[in-house]
Biopython code that builds the backbone (N, CA, C, O; Angstrom):
import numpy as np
from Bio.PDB.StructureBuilder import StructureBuilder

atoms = [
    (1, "UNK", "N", (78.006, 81.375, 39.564)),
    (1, "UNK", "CA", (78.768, 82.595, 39.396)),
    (1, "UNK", "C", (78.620, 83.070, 37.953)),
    (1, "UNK", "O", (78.826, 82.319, 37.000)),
    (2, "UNK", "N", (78.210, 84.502, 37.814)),
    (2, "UNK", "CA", (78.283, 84.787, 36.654)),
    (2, "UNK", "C", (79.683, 85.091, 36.131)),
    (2, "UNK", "O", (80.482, 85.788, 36.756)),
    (3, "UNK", "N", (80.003, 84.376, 34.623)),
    (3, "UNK", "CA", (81.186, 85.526, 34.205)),
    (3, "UNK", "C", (81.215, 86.565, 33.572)),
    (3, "UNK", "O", (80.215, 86.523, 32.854)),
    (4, "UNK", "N", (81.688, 87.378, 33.411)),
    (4, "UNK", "CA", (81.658, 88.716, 33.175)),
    (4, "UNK", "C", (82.618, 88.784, 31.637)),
    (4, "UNK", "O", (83.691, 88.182, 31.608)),
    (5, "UNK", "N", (82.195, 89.457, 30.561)),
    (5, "UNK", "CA", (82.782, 89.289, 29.023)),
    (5, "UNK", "C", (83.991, 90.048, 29.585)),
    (5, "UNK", "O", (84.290, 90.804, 30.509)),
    (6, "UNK", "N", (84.509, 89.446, 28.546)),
    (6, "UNK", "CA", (86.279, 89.877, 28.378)),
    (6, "UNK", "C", (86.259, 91.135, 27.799)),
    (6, "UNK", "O", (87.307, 91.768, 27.673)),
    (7, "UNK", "N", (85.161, 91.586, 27.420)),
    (7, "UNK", "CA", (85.305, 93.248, 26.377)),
    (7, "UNK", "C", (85.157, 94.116, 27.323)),
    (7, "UNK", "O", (85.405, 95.290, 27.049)),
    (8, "UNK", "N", (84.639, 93.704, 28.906)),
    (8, "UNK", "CA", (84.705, 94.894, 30.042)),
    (8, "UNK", "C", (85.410, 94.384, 31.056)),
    (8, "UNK", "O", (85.354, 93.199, 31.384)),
    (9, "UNK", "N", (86.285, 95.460, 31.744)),
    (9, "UNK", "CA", (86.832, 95.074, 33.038)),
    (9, "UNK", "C", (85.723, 94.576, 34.161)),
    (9, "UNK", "O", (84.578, 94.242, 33.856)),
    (10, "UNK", "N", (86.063, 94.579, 35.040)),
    (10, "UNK", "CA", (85.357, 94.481, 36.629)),
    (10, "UNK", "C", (84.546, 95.701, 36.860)),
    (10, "UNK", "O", (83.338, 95.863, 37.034)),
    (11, "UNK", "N", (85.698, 96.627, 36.804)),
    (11, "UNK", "CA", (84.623, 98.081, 37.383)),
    (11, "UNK", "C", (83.824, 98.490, 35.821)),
    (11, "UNK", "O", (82.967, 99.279, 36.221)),
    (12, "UNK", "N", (83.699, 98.424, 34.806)),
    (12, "UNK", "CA", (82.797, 98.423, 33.916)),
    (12, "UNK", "C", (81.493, 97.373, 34.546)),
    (12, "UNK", "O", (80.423, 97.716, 35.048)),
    (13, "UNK", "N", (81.954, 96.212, 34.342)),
    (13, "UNK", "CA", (80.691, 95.534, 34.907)),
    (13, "UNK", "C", (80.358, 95.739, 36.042)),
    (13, "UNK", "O", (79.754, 94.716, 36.366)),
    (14, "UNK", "N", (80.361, 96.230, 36.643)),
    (14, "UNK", "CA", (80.085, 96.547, 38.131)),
    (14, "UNK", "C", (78.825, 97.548, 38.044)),
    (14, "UNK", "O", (77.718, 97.429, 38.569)),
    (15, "UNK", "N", (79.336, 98.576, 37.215)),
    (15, "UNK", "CA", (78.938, 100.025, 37.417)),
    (15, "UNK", "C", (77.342, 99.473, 36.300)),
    (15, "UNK", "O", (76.213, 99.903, 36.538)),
    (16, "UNK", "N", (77.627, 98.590, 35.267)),
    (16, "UNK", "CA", (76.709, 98.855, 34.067)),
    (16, "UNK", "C", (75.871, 97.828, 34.959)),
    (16, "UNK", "O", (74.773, 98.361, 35.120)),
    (17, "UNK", "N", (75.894, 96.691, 35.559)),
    (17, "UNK", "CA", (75.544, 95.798, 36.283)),
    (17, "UNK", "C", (74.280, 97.106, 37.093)),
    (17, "UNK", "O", (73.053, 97.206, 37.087)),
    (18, "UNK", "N", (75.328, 97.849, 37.659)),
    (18, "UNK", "CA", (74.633, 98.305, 38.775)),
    (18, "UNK", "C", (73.481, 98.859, 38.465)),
    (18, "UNK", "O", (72.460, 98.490, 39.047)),
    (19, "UNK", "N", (73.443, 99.982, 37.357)),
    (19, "UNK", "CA", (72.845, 101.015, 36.972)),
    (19, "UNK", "C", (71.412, 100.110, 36.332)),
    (19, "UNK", "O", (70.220, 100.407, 36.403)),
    (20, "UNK", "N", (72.252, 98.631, 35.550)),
    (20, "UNK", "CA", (70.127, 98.131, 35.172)),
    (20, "UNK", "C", (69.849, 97.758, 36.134)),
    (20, "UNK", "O", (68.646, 97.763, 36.398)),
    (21, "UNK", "N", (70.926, 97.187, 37.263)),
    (21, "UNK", "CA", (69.687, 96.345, 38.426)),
    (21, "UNK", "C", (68.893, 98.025, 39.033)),
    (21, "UNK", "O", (67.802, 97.869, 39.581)),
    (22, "UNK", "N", (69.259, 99.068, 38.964)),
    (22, "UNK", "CA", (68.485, 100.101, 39.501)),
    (22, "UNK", "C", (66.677, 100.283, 38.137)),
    (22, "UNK", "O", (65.505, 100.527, 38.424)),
    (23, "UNK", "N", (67.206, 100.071, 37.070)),
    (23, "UNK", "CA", (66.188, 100.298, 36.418)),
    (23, "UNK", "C", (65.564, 99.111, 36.599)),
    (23, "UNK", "O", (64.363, 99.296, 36.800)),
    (24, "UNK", "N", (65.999, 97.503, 36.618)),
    (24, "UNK", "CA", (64.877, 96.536, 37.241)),
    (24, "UNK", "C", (64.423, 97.108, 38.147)),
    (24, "UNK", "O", (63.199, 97.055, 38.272)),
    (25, "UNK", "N", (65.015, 97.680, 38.881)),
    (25, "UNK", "CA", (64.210, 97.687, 40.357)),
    (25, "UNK", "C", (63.168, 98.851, 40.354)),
    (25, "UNK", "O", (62.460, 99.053, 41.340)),
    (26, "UNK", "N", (63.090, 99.625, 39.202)),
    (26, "UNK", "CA", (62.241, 100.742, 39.067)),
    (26, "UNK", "C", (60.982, 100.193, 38.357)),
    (26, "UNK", "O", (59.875, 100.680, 38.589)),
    (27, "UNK", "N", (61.157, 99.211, 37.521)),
    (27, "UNK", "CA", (59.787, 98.311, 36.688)),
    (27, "UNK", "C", (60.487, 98.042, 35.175)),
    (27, "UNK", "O", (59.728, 97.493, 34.376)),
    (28, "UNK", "N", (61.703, 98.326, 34.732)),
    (28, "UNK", "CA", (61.725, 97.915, 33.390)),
    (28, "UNK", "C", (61.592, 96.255, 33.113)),
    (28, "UNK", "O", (61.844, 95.458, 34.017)),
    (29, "UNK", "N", (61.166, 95.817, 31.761)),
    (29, "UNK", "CA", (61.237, 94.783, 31.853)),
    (29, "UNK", "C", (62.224, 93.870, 31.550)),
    (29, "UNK", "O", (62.728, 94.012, 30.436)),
    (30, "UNK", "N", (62.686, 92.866, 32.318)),
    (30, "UNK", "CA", (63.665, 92.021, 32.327)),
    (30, "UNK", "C", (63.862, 91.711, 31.150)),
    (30, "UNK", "O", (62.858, 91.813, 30.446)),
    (31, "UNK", "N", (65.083, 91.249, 30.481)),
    (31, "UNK", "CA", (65.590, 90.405, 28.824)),
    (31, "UNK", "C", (66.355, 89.099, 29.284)),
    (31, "UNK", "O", (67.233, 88.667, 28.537)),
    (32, "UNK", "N", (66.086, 88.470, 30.425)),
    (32, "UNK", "CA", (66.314, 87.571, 30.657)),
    (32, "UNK", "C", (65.214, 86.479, 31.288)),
    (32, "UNK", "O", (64.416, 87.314, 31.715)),
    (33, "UNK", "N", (64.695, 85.359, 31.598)),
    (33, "UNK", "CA", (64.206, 84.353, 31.919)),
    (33, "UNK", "C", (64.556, 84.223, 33.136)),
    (33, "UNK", "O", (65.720, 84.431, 33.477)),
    (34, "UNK", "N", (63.240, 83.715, 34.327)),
    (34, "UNK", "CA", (64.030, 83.942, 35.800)),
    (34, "UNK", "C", (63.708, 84.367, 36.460)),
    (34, "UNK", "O", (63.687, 85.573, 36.212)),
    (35, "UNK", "N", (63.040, 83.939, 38.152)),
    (35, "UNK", "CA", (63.017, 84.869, 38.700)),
    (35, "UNK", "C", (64.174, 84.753, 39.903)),
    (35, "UNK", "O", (64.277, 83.910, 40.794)),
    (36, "UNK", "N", (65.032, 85.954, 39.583)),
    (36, "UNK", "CA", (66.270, 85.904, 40.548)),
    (36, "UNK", "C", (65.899, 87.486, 41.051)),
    (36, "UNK", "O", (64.944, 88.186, 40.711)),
    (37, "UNK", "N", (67.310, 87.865, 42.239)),
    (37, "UNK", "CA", (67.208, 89.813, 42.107)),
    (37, "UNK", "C", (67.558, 90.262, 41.245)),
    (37, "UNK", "O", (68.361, 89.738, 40.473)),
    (38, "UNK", "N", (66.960, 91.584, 41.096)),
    (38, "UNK", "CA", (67.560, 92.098, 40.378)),
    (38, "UNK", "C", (68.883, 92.457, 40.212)),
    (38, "UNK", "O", (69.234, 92.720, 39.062)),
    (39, "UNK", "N", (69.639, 92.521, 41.037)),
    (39, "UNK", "CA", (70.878, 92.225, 40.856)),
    (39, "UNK", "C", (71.652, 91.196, 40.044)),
    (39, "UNK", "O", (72.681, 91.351, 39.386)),
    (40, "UNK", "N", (70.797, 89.939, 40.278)),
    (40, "UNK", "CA", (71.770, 88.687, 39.802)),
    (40, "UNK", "C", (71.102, 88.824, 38.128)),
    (40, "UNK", "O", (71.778, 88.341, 37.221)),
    (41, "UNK", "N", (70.036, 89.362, 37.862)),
    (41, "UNK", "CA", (69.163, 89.403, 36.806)),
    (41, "UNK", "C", (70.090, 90.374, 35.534)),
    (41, "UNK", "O", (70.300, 90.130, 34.346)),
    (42, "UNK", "N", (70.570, 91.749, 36.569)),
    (42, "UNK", "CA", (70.993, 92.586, 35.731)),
    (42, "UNK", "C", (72.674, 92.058, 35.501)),
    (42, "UNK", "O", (73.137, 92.656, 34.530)),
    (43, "UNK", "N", (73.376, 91.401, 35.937)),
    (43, "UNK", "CA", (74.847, 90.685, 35.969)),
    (43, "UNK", "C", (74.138, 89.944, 34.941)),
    (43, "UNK", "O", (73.983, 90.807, 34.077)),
    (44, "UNK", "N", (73.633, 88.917, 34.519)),
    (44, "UNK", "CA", (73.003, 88.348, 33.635)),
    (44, "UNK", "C", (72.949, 89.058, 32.181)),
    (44, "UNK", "O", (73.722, 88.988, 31.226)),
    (45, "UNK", "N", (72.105, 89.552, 32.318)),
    (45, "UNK", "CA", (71.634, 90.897, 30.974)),
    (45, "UNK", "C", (72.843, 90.981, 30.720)),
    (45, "UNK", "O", (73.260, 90.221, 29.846)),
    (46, "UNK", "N", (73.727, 91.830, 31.321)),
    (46, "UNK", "CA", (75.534, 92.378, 30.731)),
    (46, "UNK", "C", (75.981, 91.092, 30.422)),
    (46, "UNK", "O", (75.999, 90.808, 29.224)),
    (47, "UNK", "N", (76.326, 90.295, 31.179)),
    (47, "UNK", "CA", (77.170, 89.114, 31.079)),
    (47, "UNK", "C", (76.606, 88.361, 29.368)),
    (47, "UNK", "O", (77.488, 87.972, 28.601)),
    (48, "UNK", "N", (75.260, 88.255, 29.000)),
    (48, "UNK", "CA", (74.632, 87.690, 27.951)),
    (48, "UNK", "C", (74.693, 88.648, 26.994)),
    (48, "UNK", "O", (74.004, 88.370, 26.012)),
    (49, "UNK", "N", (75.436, 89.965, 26.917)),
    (49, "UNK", "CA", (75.204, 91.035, 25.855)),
    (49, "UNK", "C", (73.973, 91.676, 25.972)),
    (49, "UNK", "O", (73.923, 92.492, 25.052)),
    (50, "UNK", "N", (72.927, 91.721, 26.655)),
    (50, "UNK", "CA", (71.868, 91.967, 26.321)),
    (50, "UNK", "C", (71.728, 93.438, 26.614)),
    (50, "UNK", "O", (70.960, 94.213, 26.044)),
    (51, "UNK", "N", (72.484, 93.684, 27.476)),
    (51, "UNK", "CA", (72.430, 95.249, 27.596)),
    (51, "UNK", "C", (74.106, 95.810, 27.670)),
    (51, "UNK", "O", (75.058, 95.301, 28.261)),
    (52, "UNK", "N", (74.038, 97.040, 26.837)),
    (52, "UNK", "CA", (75.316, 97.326, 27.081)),
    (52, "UNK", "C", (75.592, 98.842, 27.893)),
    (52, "UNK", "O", (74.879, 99.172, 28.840)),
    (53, "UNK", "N", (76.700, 99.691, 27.397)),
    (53, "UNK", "CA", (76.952, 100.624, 27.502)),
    (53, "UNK", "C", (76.497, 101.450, 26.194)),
    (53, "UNK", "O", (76.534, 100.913, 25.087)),
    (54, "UNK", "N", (76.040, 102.858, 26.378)),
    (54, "UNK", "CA", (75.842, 103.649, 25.354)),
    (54, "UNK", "C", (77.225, 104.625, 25.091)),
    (54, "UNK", "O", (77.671, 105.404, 25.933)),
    (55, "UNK", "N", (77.747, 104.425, 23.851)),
    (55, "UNK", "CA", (78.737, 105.005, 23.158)),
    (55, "UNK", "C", (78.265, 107.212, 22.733)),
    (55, "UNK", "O", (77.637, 107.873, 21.905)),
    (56, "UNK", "N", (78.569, 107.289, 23.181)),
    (56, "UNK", "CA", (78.204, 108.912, 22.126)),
    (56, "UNK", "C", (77.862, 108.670, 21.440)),
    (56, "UNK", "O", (76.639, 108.787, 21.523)),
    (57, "UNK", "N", (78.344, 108.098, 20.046)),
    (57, "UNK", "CA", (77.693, 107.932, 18.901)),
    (57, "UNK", "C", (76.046, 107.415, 19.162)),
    (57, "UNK", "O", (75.207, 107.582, 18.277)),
    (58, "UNK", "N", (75.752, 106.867, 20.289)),
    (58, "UNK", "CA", (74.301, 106.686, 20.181)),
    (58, "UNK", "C", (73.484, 107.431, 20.892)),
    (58, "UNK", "O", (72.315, 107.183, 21.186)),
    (59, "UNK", "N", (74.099, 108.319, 21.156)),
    (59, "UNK", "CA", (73.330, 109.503, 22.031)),
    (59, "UNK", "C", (72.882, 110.342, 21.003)),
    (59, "UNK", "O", (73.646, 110.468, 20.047)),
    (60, "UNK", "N", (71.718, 110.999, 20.979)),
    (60, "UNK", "CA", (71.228, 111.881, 20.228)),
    (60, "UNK", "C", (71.815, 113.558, 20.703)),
    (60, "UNK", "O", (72.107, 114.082, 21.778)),
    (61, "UNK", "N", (71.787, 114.054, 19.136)),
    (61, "UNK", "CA", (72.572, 115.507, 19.559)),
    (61, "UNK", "C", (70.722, 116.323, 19.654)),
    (61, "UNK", "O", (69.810, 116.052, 18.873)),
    (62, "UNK", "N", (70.633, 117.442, 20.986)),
    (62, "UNK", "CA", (69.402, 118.011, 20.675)),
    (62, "UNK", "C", (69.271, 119.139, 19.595)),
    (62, "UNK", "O", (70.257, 119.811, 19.291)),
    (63, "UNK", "N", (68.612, 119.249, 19.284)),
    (63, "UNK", "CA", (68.333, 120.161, 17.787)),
    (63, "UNK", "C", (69.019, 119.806, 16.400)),
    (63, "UNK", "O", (69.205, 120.676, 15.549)),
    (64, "UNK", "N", (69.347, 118.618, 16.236)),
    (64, "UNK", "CA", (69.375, 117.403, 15.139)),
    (64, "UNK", "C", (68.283, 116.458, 15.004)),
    (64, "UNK", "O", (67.615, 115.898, 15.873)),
    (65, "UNK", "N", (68.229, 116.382, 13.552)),
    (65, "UNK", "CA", (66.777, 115.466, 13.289)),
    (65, "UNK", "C", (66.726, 115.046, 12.154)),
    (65, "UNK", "O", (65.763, 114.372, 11.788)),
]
sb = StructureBuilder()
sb.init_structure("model")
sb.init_model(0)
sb.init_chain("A")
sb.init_seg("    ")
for serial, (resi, resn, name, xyz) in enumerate(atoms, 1):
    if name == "N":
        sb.init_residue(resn, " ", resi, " ")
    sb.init_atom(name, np.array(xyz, "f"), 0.0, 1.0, " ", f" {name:<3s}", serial, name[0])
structure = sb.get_structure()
């Protein structure tokens, strides 16, 4: 069982979970060791920090440079 960090609820991990196992499943490459689904792969990634959520602040404004 993976656990899930204390800095996100359930439905945070759920949703951020969800959204890389869609980009594994499109060809990005894994940041974890393993061959599991992508599902259990992308619970992994979040659960290890390896991928997070993007804040605004890291979104680019267009026509800033």
């Amino acid at each position: 069982m993976i656990e899930r960090p204390e800095a996100l609820n359930a439905f945070e991990f759920a949703v951020l979970a969800g959204l890389r196992a869609v980009q594994l499943a499109r060809g990005c490459t894994p940041r974890v060791q393993g061959s599991h689904k992508f599902t259990v792969m992308a619970q992994m990634e979040v659960a290890e920090g390896k991928v997070r959520a993007a804040s605004p602040a890291d979104i680019p404004v267009a026509g800033t440079a």
